[in-house]
Structure formats: structure tokens, C-alpha cells
C-alpha positions as CSV (number, residue, x, y, z in Angstrom):
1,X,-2.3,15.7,-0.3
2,X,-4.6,15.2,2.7
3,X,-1.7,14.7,5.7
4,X,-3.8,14.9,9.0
5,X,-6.4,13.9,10.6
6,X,-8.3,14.5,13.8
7,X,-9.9,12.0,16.0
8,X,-12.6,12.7,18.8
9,X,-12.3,11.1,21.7
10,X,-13.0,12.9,24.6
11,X,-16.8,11.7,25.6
12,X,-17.5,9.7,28.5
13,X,-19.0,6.8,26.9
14,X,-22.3,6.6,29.0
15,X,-23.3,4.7,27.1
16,X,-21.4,1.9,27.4
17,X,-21.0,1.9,31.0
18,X,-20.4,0.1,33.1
19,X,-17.8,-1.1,30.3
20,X,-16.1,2.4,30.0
21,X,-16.1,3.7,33.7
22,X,-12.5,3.1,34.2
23,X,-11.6,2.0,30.8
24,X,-12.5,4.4,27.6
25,X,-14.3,3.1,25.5
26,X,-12.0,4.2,22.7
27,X,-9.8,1.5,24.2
28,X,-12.1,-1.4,24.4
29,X,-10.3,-4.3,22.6
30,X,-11.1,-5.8,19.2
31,X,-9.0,-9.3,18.8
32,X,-5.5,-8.1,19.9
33,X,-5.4,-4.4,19.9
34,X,-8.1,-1.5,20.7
35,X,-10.3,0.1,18.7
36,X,-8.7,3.4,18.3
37,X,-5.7,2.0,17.3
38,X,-7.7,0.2,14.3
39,X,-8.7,4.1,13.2
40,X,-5.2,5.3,13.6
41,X,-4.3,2.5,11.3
42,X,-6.8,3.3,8.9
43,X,-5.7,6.8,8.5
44,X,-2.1,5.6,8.2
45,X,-3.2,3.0,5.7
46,X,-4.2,6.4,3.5
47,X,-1.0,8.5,3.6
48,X,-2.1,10.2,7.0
49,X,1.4,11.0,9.1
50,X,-0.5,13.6,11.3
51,X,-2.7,12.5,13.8
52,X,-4.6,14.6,16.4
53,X,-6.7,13.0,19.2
54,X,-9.5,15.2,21.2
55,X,-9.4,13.9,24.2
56,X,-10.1,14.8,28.0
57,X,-7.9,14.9,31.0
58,X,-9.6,12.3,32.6
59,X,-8.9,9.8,29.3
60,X,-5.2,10.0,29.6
61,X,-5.0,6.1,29.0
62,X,-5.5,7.0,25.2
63,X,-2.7,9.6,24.8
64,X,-0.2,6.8,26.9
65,X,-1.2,3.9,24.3
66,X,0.2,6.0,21.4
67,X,3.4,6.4,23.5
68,X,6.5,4.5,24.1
69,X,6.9,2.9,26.8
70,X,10.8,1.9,26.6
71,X,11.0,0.1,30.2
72,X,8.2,-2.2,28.9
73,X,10.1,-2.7,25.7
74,X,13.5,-3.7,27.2
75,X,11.7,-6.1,29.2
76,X,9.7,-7.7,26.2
77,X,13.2,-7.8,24.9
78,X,14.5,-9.3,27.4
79,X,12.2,-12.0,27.3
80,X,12.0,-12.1,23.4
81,X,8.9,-11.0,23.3
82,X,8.9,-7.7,21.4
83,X,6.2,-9.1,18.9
84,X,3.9,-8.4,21.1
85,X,4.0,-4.4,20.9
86,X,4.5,-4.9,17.3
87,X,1.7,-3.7,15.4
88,X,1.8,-0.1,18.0
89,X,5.1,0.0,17.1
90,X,5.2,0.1,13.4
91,X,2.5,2.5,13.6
92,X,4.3,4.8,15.5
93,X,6.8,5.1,12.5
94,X,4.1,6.1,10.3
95,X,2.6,8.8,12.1
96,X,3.0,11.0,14.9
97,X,0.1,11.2,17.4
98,X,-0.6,14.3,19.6
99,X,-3.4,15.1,21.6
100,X,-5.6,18.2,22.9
101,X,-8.2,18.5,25.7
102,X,-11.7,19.4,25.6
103,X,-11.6,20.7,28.9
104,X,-15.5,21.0,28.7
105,X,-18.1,18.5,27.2
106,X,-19.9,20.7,24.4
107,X,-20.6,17.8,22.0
108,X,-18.7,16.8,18.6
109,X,-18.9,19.9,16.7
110,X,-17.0,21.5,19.8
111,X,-14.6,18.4,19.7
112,X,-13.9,19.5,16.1
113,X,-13.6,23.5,17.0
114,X,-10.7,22.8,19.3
115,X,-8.6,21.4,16.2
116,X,-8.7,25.0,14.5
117,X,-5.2,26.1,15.3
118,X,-2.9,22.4,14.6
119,X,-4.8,22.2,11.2
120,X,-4.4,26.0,9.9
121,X,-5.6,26.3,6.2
122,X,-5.3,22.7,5.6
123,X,-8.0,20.0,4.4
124,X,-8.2,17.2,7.1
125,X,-9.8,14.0,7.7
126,X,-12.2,13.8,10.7
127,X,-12.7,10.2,12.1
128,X,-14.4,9.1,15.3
129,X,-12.4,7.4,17.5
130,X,-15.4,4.7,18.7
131,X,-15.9,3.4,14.7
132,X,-14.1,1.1,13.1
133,X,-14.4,-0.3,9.5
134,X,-14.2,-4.2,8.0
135,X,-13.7,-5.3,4.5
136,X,-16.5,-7.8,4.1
137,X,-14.4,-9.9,1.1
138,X,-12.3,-12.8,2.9
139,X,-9.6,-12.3,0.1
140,X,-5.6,-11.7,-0.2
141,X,-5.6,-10.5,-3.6
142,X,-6.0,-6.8,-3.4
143,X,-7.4,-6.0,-6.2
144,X,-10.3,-7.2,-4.8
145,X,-10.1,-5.5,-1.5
146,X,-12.2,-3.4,0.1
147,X,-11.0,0.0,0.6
148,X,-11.3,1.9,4.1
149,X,-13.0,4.9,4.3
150,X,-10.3,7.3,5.2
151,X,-8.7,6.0,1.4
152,X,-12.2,6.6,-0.6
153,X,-12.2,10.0,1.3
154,X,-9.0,11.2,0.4
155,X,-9.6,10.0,-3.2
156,X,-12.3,11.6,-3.6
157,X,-11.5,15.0,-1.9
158,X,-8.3,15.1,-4.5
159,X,-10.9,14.4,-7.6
160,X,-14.0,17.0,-6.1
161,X,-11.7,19.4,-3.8
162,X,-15.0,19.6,-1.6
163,X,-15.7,18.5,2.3
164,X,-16.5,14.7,1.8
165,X,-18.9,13.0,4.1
166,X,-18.9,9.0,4.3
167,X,-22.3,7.3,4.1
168,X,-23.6,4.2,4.4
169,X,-27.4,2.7,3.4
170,X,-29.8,1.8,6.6
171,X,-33.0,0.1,6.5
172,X,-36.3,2.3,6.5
173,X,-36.8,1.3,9.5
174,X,-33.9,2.6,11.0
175,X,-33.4,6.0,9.6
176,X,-34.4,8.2,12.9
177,X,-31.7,6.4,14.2
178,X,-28.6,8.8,12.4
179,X,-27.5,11.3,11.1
180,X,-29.2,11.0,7.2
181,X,-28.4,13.4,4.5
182,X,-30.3,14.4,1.2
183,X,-29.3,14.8,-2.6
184,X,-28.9,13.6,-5.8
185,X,-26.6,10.5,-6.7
186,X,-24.7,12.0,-9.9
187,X,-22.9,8.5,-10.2
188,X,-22.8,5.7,-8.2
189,X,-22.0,5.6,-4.9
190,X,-20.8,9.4,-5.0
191,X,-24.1,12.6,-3.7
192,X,-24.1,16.0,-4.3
193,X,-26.0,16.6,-0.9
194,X,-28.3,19.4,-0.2
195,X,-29.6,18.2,3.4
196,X,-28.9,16.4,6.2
197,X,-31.2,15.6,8.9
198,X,-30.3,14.7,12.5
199,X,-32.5,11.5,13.5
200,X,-35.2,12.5,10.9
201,X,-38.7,11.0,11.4
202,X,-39.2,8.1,9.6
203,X,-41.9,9.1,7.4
204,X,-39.7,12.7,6.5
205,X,-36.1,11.0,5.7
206,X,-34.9,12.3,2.6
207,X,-33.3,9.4,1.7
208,X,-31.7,6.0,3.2
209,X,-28.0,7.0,3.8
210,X,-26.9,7.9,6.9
211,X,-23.5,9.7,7.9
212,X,-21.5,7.4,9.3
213,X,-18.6,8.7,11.4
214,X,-16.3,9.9,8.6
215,X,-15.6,13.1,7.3
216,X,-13.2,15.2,5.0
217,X,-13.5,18.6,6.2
218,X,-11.8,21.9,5.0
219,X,-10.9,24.8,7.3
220,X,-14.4,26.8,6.2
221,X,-15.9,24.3,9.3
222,X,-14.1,25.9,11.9
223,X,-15.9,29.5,10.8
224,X,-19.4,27.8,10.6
225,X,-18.6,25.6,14.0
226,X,-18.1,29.3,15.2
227,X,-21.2,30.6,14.0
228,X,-23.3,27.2,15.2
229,X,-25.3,28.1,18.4
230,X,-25.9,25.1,20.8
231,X,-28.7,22.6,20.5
232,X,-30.0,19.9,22.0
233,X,-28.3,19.6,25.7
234,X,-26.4,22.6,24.9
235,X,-23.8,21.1,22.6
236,X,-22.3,22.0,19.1
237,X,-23.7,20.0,16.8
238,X,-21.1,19.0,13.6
239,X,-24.4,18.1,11.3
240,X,-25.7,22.1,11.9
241,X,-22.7,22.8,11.1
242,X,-21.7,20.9,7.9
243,X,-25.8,22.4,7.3
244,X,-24.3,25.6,7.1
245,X,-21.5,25.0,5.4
246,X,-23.8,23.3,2.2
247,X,-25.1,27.2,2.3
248,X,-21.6,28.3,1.1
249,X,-20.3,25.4,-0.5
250,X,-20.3,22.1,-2.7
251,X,-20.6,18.6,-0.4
252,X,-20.5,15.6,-1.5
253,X,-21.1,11.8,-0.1
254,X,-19.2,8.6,-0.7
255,X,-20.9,5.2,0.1
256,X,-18.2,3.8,2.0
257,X,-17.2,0.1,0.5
258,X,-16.5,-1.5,4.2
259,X,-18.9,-2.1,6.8
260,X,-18.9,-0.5,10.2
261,X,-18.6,-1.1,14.0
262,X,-19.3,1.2,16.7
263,X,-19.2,1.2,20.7
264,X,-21.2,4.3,20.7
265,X,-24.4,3.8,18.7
266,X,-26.4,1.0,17.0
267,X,-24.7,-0.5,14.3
268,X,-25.9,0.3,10.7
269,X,-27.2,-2.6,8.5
């Protein structure tokens, strides 16, 4: 059973600034809450009870969200207004949150590296913390819901017992945008990969689906982050490594069911 997960969230956010100069851009609201919270929830929402934020020093507003605040709560109390921290609330009984710096900028693979030691020999989720994902049914009978990612991940890790990578279909048009991966669809909506491409040109994509901020890693990433020399602007790249790691092992790619939203980078669709 896939119990933790790990959440990068120590970039600046350049570019959403001037949004995210004082305010990360992790914490950016959506409706009544901000969007890292949402991915906590999703992780939470598939059995995760271990959650591990990268973050940086200078982003401690993140780690204090996750925390509890008991002076604020008396005085919500106080004024019967505890509803209001609610939702943090009950998902602070689901899960414990901790958090680690990256004390130095090297890029997402790096972000991942510093994760080695909390997740041991385990299999773990891997989530951006900018991303959040919508269920694009209107509908309050579940058996018609959408699922999350981090749930068709963790399904499909326990059927496959390989590293999982979440896709999702962009236009032609758009594919030197993303990450976009290669391989044969061996039923539907589930690839056997055997390439990804960083921002491929348009004319040399392998395919349409693009990785899409979701992953189900096992510990063998931590040995191939090792072995990935820096690329472009000197930072650890996660798609060399996951390259690397299709040298020594089985991945596979789920077409995620719900559509999603990022801060960071375009949105796909």
C-alpha cells in the first residue's frame, strides 16, 4: 500500500510574479482554500497518511498552513466560528505533513533527491505542489465520479508494481510545450512507455500525451537522480531521470480521468 507522498514546493515562482513575491505561489487561493491544500487533499483522498513537502527556507508560509495554530482556534471558538478552519482541520487528522529544505535551487529532479532518506525502500507518490486536478462531471452520484490522479496512480501501481507517470492528451499544436512521452497503448488509457521528450519539436513528438505533474515513483529514482548530470541552467532534470530509469525498468502511463490546473505552466487542453 502506497502510504506517502512527496510534494515539491520549493521554487520561486518567477513566473508568476508579481503574484508570488511575498505570497508562494503554492498558496495562491482557489475558492476558499489554497492550492496546495487541494493536492494534500488529493493524496489523502487515496489512502496517503504521509506527506512530505520540499520546500525552501524562505517559503515557510507553506510548512505554517499545515500547522495548528491553537490561539487562532480558541478565538474562532470563541466567536463560534471554528467552521472556518474546518476543511485544514480534518485534513490534519488524516495525514501528517513534514517538510524539508532545498537549501539550493537545482531544479525538480534535485527537489525529488532530497526525499531519499524519509521514503527508504518504499514506493511513493510524487505530486507538484502548483497542480491541481477537477472532475469535469457536475454529479453527486459517485459511481460516476471522476477519479483523482493520485487514486488511478495508486491503483495502478498495486495492479503493474512499476513507477507510474500521469498523462494527459494536448493538441499538436502544443506538444513543445511539456514534457511528452512515447509508447505503445496496450489498453486504453494505460502505456508501456519507451520515451519521453522534454519540450520535443513539434514535428519529432512521439506522441500527443504529455506528463502532467503526477508520478508514482519507486526508490530505483533516487540512484538514477544520482547518476543524472545537470542540464539545462544547471538543474536535475526528473524526465532524464525517469529516461534512465526506462533503461532498467518497466514504466507505464495512465491518462488521468480529471482535468488540470497549474500556476506554473500553460494549462493543457
Amino acid at each position: 500500500m502506497i502510504t506517502k507522498t512527496v510534494i515539491p514546493a520549493a521554487g520561486f515562482g518567477t513566473r508568476m510574479l508579481p503574484a508570488a513575491k511575498a505570497v508562494p505561489k503554492e498558496l495562491l487561493p482557489i475558492l476558499d482554500r489554497p492550492t496546495i491544500q487541494y493536492v494534500v487533499e488529493e493524496a489523502a483522498a487515496a489512502g496517503i497518511t504521509d506527506v512530505l513537502l520540499i520546500t525552501n527556507p524562505d517559503k515557510r508560509a507553506i510548512e505554517d498552513h499545515f500547522a495548528r495554530n491553537p490561539a487562532l482556534e480558541q478565538r474562532l471558538r470563541a466567536a463560534n466560528k471554528s467552521h472556518l478552519l474546518a476543511s485544514i482541520n480534518t485534513l490534519l487528522e488524516k495525514v501528517t505533513v513534514r517538510s524539508l529544505h532545498q537549501h539550493e535551487q537545482k531544479g525538480l529532479g534535485h527537489a525529488v533527491l532530497q526525499a531519499e532518506q524519509h521514503v527508504g525502500d518504499q514506493p511513493f507518490l510524487c505530486q507538484l505542489g502548483d497542480t491541481i486536478f477537477s472532475s469535469p462531471l457536475s454529479t453527486q452520484d459517485s459511481a460516476l465520479s471522476t477519479l483523482l490522479p493520485a487514486q488511478q496512480l495508486t491503483t495502478a501501481y498495486n495492479d503493474l508494481k512499476t513507477p507510474i507517470i500521469a498523462l494527459e492528451k494536448v493538441p499538436p499544436e502544443k506538444v513543445d510545450r511539456y514534457g511528452i512521452i512515447g509508447g505503445q497503448e496496450i489498453s486504453p488509457g494505460l502505456f508501456k512507455l519507451d520515451a519521453l521528450i522534454e519540450k520535443p519539436a513539434r514535428d519529432a513528438a512521439p506522441s500527443q500525451y504529455a506528463i502532467c505533474a503526477r508520478y508514482l515513483l519507486t526508490p530505483e529514482i533516487f540512484d538514477c537522480l544520482e547518476s543524472t548530470p545537470p542540464g539545462k541552467n544547471g538543474e536535475i532534470q526528473l524526465t532524464d531521470a525517469l529516461n534512465l530509469l526506462l533503461q532498467r525498468t518497466a514504466i507505464h502511463g495512465v491518462v488521468v480521468q480529471a482535468k488540470g490546473t497549474t500556476s506554473a505552466t500553460p494549462p493543457i487542453g
